[in-house]
ZALOBA-579764 format. One line per 8 residues: number of its first residue (from 1); their letters; for each residue y, x, z of N, C-alpha, C. Coordinates in steps of 0.1 Angstrom, whole numbers. Layout:
BEGIN
NUM = A = Y,X,Z,Y,X,Z,Y,X,Z  ...
END
This chain:
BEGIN
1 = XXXXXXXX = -425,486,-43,-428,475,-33,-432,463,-40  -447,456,-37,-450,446,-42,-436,431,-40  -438,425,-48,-427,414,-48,-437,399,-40  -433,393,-35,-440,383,-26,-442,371,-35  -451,364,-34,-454,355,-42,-448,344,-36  -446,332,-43,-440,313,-34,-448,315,-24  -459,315,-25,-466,307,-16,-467,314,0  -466,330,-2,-458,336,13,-445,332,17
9 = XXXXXXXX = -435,327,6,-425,330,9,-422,314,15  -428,303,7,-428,289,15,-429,289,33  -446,295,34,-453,304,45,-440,306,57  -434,318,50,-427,325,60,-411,315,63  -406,307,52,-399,295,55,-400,289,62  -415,281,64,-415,274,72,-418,274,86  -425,290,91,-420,295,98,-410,300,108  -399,302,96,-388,306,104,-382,293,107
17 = XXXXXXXX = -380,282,99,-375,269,102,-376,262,117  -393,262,115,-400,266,130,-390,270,140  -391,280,139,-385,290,153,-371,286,153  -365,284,141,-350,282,144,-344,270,151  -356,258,143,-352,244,151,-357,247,164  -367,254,164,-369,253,184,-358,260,192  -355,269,189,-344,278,193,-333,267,189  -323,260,181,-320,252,181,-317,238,190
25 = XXXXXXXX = -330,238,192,-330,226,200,-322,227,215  -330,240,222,-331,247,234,-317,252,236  -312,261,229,-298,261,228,-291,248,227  -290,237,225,-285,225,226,-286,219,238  -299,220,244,-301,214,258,-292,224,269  -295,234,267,-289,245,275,-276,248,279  -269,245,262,-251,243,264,-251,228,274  -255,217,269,-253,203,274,-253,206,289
33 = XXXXXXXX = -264,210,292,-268,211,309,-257,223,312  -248,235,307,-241,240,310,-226,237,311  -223,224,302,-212,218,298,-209,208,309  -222,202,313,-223,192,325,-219,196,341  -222,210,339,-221,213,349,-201,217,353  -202,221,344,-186,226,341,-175,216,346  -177,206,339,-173,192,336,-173,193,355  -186,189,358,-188,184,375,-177,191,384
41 = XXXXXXXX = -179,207,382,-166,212,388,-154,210,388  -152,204,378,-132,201,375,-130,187,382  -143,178,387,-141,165,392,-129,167,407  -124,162,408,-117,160,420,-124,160,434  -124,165,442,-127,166,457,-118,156,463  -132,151,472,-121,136,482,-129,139,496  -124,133,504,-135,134,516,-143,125,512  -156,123,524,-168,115,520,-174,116,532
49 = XXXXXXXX = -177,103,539,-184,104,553,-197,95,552  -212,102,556,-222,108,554,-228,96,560  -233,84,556,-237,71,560,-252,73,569  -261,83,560,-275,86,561,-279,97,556  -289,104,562,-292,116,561,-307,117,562  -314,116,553,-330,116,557,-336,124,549  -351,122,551,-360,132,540,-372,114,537  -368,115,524,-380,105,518,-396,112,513
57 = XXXXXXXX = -402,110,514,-417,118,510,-426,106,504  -436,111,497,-445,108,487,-457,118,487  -464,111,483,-479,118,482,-488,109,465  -489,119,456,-488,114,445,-504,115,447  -514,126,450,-529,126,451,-535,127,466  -545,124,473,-547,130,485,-547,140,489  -552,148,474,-555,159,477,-544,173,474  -535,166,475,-520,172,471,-512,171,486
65 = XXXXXXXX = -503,182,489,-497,178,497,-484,171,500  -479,164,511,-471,155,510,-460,165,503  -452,158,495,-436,160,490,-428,156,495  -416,161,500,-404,152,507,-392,158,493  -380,149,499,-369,157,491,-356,148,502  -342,153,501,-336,150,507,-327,136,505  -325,127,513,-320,112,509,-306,112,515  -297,106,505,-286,106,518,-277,94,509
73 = XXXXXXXX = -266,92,517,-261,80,518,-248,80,526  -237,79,516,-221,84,517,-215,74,506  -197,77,516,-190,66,512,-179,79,511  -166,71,497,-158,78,500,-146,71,492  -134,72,492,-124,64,486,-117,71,475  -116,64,464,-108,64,452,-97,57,446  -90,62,446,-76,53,444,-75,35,450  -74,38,464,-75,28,471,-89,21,477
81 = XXXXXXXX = -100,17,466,-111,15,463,-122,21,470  -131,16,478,-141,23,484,-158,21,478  -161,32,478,-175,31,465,-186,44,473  -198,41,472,-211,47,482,-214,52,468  -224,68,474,-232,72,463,-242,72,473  -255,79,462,-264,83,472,-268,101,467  -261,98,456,-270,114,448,-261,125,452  -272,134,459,-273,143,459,-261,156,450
89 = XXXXXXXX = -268,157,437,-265,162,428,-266,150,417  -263,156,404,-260,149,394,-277,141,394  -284,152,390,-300,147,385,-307,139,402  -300,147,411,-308,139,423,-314,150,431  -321,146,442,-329,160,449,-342,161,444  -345,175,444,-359,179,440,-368,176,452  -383,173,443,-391,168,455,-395,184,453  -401,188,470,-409,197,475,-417,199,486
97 = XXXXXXXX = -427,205,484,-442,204,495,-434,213,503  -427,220,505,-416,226,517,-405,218,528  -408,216,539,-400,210,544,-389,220,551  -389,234,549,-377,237,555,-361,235,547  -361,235,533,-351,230,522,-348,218,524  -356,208,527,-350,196,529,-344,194,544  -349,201,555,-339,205,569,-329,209,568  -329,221,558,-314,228,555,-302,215,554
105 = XXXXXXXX = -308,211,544,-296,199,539,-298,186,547  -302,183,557,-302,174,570,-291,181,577  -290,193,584,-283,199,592,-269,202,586  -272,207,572,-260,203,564,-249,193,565  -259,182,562,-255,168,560,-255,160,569  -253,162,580,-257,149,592,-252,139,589  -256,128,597,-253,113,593,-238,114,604  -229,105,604,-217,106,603,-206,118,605
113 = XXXXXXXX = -213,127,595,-200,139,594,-192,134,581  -181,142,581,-168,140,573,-172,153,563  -176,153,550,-179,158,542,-170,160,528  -168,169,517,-162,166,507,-173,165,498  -167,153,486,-174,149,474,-167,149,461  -175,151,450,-171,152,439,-171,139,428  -156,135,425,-160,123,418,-153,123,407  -163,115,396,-163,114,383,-145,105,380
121 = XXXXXXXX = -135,112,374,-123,102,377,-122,93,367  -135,90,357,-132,83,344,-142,71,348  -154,73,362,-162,67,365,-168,69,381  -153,62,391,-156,66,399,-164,62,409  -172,54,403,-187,50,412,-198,62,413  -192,74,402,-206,85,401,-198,96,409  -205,96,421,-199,108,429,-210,117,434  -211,129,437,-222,142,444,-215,148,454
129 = XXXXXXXX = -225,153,459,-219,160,471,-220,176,462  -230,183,459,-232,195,453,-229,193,433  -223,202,431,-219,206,417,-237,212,411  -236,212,397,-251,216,390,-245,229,389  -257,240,386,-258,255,381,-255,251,367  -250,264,366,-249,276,354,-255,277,346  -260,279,360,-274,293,349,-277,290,336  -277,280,331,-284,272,315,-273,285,306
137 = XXXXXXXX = -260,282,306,-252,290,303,-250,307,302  -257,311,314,-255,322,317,-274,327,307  -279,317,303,-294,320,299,-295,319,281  -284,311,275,-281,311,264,-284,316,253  -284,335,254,-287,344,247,-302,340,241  -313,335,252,-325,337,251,-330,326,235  -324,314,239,-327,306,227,-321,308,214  -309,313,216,-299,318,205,-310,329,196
145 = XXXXXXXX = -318,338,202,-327,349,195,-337,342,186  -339,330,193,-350,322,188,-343,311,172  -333,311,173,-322,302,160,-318,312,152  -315,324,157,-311,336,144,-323,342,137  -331,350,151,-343,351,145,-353,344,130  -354,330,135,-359,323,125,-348,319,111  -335,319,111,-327,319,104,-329,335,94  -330,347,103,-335,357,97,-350,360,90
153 = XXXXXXXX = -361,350,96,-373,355,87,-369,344,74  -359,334,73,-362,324,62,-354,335,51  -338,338,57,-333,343,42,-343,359,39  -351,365,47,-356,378,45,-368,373,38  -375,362,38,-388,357,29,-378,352,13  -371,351,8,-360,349,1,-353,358,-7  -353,368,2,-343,381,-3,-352,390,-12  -348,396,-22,-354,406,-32,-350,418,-27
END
């Protein structure tokens, strides 16, 4: 078997370097948004009564259709203390050209129902009504292939 010369072997370095920082990276975002989510669940449940309940919309082109997403507006008490959110979820509601998802969570959410919410107890001005997905976590493997992988073409451009 021919022996590989520097100049493939730089080549295929910096290639796998490549792949592994991207993998790398991705796998970082992935735990973080998985860790976040985790974290959100352990927050304490309080009640929380439901100030406003709307659908905000935007139209970014004409020729685009309108986007709504859902708006709401709740109060709820913490160790004595009374503090409003407005978010949704941690990141907020997703805008969508669908208005039956944003009905769902109207009918959900009516404006003065008695709801539970989730609040931050180290910062309890940041409260949600819904906890974040998983999934980031449960999808892990995918970027992990992409950091060993490239970890594997650097020491195999290397190895005799």
């Amino acid at each position: 078997m021919a022996e590989r010369n520097t100049g493939a072997r730089i080549y295929l370095t910096v290639i796998g370097l490549a792949l592994a920082l991207a993998g790398g990276v991705f796998t970082w975002l992935m735990w973080r948004s998985f860790s976040r989510a985790r974290a959100i669940d352990e927050w304490p449940k309080v009640p929380c009564v439901v100030i406003e309940s709307t659908v905000e919309e935007r139209q970014i082109d004409p020729a685009r259709p309108i986007e709504m997403r859902f708006k709401v507006l709740y109060s709820y008490e913490w160790e004595g203390e009374e503090y409003k959110s407005d978010r949704y979820r941690l990141r907020g509601s997703s805008w969508s050209s669908r208005p039956d998802g944003v009905k769902m969570l109207i009918d959900q959410y009516p404006a003065a129902s008695v709801q539970e919410c989730l609040v931050n107890p180290e910062q309890p001005d940041l409260a949600v009504l819904f906890g974040e997905s998983r999934a980031p976590g449960y999808s892990l493997w995918f970027p992990v292939i992409f950091l060993v992988g490239g970890l594997g073409v650097v020491v195999g451009a290397w190895r005799r």
